[in-house]
C-alpha positions in Angstrom: -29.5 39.1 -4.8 -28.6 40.9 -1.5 -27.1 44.1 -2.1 -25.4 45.7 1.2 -25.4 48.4 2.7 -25.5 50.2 6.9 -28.7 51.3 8.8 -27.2 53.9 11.2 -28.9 55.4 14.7 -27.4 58.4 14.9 -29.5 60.1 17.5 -32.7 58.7 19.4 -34.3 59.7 22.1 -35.2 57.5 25.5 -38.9 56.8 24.6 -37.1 54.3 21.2 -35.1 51.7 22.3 -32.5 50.2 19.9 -30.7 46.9 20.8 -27.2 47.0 20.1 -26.3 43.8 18.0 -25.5 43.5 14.5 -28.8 42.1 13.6 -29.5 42.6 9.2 -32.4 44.7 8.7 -34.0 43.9 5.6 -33.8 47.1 3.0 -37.9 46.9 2.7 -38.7 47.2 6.3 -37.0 50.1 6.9 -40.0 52.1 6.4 -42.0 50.1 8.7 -39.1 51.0 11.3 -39.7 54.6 11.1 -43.7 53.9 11.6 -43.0 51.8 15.1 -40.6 54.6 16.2 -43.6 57.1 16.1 -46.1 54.7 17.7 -47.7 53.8 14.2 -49.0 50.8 13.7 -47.6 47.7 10.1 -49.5 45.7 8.4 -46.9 43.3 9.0 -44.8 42.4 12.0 -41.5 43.4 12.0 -39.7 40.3 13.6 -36.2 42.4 13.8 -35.4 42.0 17.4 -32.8 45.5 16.6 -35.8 47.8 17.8 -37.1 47.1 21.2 -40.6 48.0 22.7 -40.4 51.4 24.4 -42.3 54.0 25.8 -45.5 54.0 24.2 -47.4 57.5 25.8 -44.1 59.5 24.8 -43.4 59.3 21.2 -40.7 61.0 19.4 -41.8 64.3 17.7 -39.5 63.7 15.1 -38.1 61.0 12.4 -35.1 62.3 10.2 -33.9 59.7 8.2 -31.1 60.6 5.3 -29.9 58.3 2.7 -26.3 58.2 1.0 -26.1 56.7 -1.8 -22.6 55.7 -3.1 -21.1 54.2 0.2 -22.3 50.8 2.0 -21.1 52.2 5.6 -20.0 55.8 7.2 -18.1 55.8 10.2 -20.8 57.5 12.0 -21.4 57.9 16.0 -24.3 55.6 16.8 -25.2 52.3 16.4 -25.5 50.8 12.8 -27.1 47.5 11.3 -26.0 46.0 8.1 -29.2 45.8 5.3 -30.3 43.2 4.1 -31.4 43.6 0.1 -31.4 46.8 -0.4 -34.4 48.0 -2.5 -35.4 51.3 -3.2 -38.0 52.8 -0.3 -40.1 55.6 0.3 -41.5 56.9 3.4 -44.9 57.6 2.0 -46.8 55.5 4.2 -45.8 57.1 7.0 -46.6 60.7 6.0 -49.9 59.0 5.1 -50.3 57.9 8.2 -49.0 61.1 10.1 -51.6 63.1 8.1 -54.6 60.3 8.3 -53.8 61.2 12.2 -52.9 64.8 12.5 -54.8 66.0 9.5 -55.9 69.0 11.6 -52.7 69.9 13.2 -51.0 70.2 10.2 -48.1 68.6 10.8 -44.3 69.1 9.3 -43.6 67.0 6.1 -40.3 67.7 3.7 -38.8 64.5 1.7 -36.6 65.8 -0.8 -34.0 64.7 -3.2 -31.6 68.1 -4.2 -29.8 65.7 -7.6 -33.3 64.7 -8.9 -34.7 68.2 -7.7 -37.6 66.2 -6.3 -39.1 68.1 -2.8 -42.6 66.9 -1.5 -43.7 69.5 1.4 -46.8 69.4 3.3 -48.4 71.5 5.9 -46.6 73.7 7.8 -43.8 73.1 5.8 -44.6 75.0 3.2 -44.1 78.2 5.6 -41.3 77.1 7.2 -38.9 76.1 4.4 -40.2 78.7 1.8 -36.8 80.0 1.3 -35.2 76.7 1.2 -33.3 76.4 -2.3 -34.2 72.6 -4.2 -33.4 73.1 -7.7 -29.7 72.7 -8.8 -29.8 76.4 -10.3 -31.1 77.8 -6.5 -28.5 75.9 -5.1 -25.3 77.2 -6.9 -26.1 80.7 -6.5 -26.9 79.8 -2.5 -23.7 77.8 -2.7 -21.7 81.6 -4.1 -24.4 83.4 -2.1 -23.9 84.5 1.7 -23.6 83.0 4.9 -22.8 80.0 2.4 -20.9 76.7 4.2 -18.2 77.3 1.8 -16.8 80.0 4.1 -16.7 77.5 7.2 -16.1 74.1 5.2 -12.5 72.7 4.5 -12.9 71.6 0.8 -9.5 69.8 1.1 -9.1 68.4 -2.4 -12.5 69.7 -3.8 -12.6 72.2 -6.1 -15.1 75.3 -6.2 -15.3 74.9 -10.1 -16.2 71.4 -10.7 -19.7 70.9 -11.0 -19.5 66.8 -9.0 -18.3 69.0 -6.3 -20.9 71.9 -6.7 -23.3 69.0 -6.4 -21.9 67.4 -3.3 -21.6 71.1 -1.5 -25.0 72.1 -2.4 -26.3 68.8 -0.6 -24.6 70.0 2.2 -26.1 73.2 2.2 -29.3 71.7 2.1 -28.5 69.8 5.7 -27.6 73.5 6.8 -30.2 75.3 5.6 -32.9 72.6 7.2 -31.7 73.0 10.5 -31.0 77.1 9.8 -34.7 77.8 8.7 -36.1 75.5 11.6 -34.4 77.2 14.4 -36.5 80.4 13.0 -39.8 78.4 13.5 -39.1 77.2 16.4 -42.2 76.5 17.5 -43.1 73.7 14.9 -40.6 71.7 16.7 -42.5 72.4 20.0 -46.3 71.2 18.8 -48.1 68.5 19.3 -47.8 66.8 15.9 -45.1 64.9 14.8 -43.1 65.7 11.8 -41.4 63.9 9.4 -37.8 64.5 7.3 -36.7 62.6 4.4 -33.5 63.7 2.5 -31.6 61.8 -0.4 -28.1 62.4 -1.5 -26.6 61.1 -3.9 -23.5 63.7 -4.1 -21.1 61.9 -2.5 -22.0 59.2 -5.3 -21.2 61.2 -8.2 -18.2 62.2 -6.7 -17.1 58.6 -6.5 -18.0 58.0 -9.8 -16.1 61.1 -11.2 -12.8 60.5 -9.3 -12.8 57.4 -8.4 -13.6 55.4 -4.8 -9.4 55.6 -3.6 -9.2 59.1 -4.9 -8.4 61.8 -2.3 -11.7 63.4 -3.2 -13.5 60.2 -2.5 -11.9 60.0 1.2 -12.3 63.9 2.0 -15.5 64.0 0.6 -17.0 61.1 3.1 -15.3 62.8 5.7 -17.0 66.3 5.1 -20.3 64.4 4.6 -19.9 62.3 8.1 -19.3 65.3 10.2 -22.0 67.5 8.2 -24.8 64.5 9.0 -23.2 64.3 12.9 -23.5 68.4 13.6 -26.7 68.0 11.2 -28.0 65.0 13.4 -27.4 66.9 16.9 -28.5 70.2 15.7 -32.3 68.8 14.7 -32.4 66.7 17.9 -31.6 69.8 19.6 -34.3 71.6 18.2 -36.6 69.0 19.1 -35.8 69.0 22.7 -33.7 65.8 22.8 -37.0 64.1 21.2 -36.1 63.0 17.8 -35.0 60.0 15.8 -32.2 61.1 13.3 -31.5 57.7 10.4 -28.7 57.2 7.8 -29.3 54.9 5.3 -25.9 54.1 3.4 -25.9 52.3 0.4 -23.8 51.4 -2.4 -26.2 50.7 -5.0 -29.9 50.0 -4.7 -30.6 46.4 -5.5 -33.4 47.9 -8.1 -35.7 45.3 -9.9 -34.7 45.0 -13.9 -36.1 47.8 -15.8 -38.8 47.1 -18.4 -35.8 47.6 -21.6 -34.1 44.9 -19.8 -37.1 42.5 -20.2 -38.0 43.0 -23.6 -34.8 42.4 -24.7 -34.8 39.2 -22.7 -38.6 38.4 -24.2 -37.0 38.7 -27.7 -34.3 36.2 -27.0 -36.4 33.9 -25.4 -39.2 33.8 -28.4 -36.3 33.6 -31.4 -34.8 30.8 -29.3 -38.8 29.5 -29.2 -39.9 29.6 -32.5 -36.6 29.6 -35.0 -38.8 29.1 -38.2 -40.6 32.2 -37.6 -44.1 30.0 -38.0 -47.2 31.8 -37.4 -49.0 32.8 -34.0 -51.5 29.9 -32.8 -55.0 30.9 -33.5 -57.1 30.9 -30.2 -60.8 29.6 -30.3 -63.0 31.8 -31.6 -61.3 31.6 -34.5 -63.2 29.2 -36.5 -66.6 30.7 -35.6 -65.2 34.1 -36.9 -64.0 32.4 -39.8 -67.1 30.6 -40.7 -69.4 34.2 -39.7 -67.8 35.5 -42.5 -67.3 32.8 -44.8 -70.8 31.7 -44.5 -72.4 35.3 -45.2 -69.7 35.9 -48.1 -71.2 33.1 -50.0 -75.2 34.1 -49.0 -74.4 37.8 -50.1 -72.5 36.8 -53.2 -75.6 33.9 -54.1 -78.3 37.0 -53.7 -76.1 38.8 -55.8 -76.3 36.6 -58.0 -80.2 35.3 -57.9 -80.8 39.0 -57.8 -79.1 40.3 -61.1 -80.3 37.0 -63.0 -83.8 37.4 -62.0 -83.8 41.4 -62.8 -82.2 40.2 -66.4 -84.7 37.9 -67.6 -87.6 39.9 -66.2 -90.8 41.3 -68.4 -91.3 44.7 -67.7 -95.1 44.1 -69.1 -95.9 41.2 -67.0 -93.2 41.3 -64.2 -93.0 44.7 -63.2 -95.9 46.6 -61.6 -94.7 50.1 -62.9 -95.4 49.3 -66.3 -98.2 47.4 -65.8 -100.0 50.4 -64.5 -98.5 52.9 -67.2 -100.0 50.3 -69.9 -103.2 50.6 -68.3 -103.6 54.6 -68.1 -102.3 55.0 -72.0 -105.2 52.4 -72.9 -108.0 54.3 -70.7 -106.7 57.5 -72.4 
């Protein structure tokens, strides 16, 4: 089924050029997009005529790409492309490919997801975001803590003490504290390596789900989040000297494939539906020759068995036996 959702441009330097059309992008390729906007090379062709050949000797030195789940659009500066089948996607094969490439340089890598406190960092990373808070516990207290966007944010119809709020805010602080602890290391945006972002947020999705998508806190929070991904969105292209793609991915749901409980339920159905008597299993091949194996050398074993005790019942320990033969023997020379 084809499950919506927007693929938003919200900043891009000169080197990528995106058409402006409403062409569908589908959900799987999106990955592959963020390989040809760093000069990397698909397996497949991308026939998506939304992404236009640019300049290939000057390559962006940075791809952010953010995905909101919860929403299939945000009113967002930029131009935006609707998805087409929306699957789940990871950008894995491009941080393979920017390591296979610039192993040496140690380029920047961070994907993180603050809900599922899932943070991948790689390389230079590592120093840069040290002090960056990605479990939900880190968050809260950086949320109360200083310098903290609750001073400078209009909560509107939030609430400080609801924790589907908390979780929203602290995504936001994450967005903050990216662009914060970058603008220390400045000089990672100023190498020769590109680097690679990769945030989900699924805040805004919770919230939806906790209030309700016509509740005030619906609307205010999609407003907070589309001007915390804009000032977000020009502060990292900023830092990279005007030379960085910044992505949002908005979805609704994920068109996810149906999980493995699903199918065995289904399985069952289908086999009482199949077989109502509840017969037996059919017997594959090598049934009979296992069958008569065993058949074949119960019946030899039990026969010797048999041979065996009759022969040892009826036997002459003078004449038949050996042992006694010889014992006769000595007692007669003695």
């Amino acid at each position: 089924g084809v499950c919506g959702g927007e693929f938003s441009i919200l900043r891009s330097p000169q080197s990528v050029v995106f058409r402006d059309g409403r062409w569908p992008i589908p959900g799987e390729r999106i990955p592959d997009v963020a390989a040809l906007t760093m000069g990397f090379s698909v397996e497949e062709d991308l026939p998506w005529p939304g992404l236009a050949v640019g300049d290939l000797f000057h390559r962006p030195q940075a791809t952010v790409l953010v995905t909101v789940k919860g929403v299939d659009k945000l009113p967002v500066e930029g131009l935006s492309y609707p998805i087409e089948n929306a699957v789940p996607f990871s950008l894995d094969s491009v941080a393979n490919a920017i390591h296979s490439l610039f192993s040496e340089e140690t380029p920047v890598v961070l994907q993180l997801a603050p809900s599922e406190e899932r943070v991948y960092m790689v390389g230079k990373a590592n120093a840069a975001f040290e002090d960056l808070s990605v479990t939900l516990r880190q968050l809260r207290s950086r949320l109360f803590g200083d310098s903290s966007i609750l001073s400078s944010l209009p909560l509107s119809s939030l609430s400080r003490n609801n924790e589907v709020d908390l979780l929203f805010l602290s995504e936001l602080q994450v967005l903050h504290d990216i662009a914060s602890l970058l603008s220390r290391h400045k000089h990672l945006a100023r190498d020769h390596s590109p680097d690679l972002y990769f945030l989900e947020l699924s805040g805004l999705e919770e919230v939806g789900k906790r209030y309700g998508e016509d509740s005030q806190q619906f609307k205010d929070a999609s407003q907070i989040l589309v001007d915390s991904l804009q000032k977000f969105a020009d502060e990292m292209f900023n830092l990279y000297g005007g030379n960085a793609v910044v992505e949002v991915v908005a979805v609704k749901e994920f068109n996810s494939p149906l999980s493995r409980k699903t199918r065995s339920i289904l399985q069952a159905s289908q086999s009482k539906t199949e077989n109502p008597y509840n017969l037996a299993y059919p017997y594959n091949y090598n049934y009979s020759v296992i069958f008569n194996i065993i058949l074949w050398m119960m019946i030899g074993l039990a026969l010797a068995v048999i041979v065996i005790s009759y022969n040892l019942w009826n036997m002459d320990p003078g004449y038949d036996s050996i042992i006694y033969r010889m014992t006769n023997q000595k007692i007669r020379m003695d």
